[in-house]
LUMTIPA-754198 format. One record per residue (C-alpha): x, y, z. Coordinates in steps of 0.2 Angstrom, whole numbers, padded with zeros to 4 digits, always signed. Example, Ala and Ser with C-alpha at 12.3 -4.5 7.8 and 13.67 -1.06 7.14 Angstrom:
BEGIN
+0062-0022+0039 +0068-0005+0036 
END
This chain:
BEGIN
+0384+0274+0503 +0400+0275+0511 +0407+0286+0498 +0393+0298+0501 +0399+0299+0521 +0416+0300+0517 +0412+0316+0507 +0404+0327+0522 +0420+0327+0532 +0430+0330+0517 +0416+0345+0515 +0418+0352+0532 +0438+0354+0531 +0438+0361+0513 +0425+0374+0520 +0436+0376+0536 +0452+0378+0525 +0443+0392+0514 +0437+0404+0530 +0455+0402+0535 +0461+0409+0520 +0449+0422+0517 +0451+0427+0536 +0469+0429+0534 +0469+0438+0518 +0455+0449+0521 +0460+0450+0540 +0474+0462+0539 +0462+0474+0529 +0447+0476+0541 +0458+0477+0554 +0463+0491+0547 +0447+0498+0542 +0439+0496+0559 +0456+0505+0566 +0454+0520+0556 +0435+0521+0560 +0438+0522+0577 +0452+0531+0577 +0451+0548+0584 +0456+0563+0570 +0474+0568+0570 +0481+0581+0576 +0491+0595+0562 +0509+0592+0560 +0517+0603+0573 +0519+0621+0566 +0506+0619+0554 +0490+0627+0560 +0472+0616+0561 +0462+0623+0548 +0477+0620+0537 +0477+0601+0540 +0456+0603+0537 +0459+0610+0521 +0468+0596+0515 +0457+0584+0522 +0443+0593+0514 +0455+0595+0496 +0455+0575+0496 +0437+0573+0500 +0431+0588+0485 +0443+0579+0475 +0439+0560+0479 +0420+0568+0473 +0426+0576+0456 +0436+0561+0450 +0423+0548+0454 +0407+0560+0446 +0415+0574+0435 +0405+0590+0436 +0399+0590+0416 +0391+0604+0405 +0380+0602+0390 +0393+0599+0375 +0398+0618+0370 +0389+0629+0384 +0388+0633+0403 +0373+0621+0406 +0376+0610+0419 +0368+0590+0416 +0356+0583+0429 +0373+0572+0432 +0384+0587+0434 +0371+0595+0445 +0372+0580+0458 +0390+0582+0458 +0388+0603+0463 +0375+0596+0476 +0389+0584+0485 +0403+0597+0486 +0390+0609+0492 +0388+0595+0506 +0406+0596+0508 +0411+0613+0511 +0395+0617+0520 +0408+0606+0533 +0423+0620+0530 +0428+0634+0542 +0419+0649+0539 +0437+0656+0536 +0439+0647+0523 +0438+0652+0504 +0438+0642+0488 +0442+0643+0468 +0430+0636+0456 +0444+0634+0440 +0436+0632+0422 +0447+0620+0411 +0444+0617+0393 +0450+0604+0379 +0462+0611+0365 +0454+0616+0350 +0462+0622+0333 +0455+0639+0333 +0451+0653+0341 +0459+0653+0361 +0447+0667+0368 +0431+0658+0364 +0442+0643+0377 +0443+0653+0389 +0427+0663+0388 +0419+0643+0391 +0428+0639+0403 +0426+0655+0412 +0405+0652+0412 +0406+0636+0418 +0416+0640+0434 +0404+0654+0436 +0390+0642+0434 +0397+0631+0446 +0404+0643+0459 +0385+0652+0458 +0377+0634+0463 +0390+0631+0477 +0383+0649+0486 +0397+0653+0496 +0396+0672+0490 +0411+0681+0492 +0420+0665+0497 +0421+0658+0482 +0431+0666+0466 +0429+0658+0447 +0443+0659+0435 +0443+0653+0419 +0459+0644+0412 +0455+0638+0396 +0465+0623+0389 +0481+0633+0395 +0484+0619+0408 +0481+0602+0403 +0479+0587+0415 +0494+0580+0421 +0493+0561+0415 +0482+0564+0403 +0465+0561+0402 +0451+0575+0398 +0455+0591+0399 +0436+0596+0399 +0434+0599+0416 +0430+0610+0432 +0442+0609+0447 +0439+0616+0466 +0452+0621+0475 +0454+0624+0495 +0461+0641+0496 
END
């Protein structure tokens, strides 16, 4: 029996010891978290105008988007998948946000293929215009289609639409 009581206290400081840990170790990072939420936006860096700071605000954010949920096509055409929908329907979200001054590039990209490079870039070229048409920001928004003539830096598939703050 005395072994059983001997083993609460023992309990209590184990459990003790482990919040302080997890305090400490996790304490510095919500700390942090709870600054930056509260924080109010910065200012631009002097001689760089506002919208300029917003674009690349808004960059991150459209880019943060297409990396965790890449916009994808049907395999060989311009049809968007209900996934790849959903992904047009979040950066519609996000540049509904930007100024009305501002304008945006919908770039087509395609994986190298032995064969013929036109039929590339013809693809590629759709699908930013299929994209760029489901944003509907009108004359706002330009489509270009680049082929497989610029391949991702660090690898990883080339199959894929990028949208760039102008």
């Amino acid at each position: 029996m005395s072994g059983r009581l001997l083993l609460i206290p023992l309990a209590l400081v184990v459990t003790a010891a482990m919040a302080l840990v997890i305090t400490w170790t996790d304490g510095a990072r919500l700390k942090a978290e709870m600054t930056q939420a509260t924080s109010p936006p910065t200012a631009a860096p002097a001689g760089q105008p506002a919208a300029v700071a917003a674009g690349g605000e808004l960059q991150a954010e459209i880019d943060g988007v297409l990396a965790a949920h890449p916009i994808t096509f049907t395999p060989d055409t311009a049809e968007l998948t209900p996934e790849g929908e959903n992904t047009v329907g979040q950066i519609r979200d996000l540049l509904a946000k930007a100024p009305a001054s501002a304008t945006f590039e919908v770039g087509g990209h395609v994986a190298k293929t032995p064969g013929d490079e036109e039929s590339g870039l013809e693809l590629s070229r759709q699908r930013a215009e299929a994209v760029a048409a489901l944003l509907g920001l009108g004359d706002r928004i330009s489509a270009k289609g680049y082929g497989d003539t610029r391949p991702k830096a660090g690898g990883g598939d080339d199959r894929r639409v990028e949208i760039m703050v102008k």
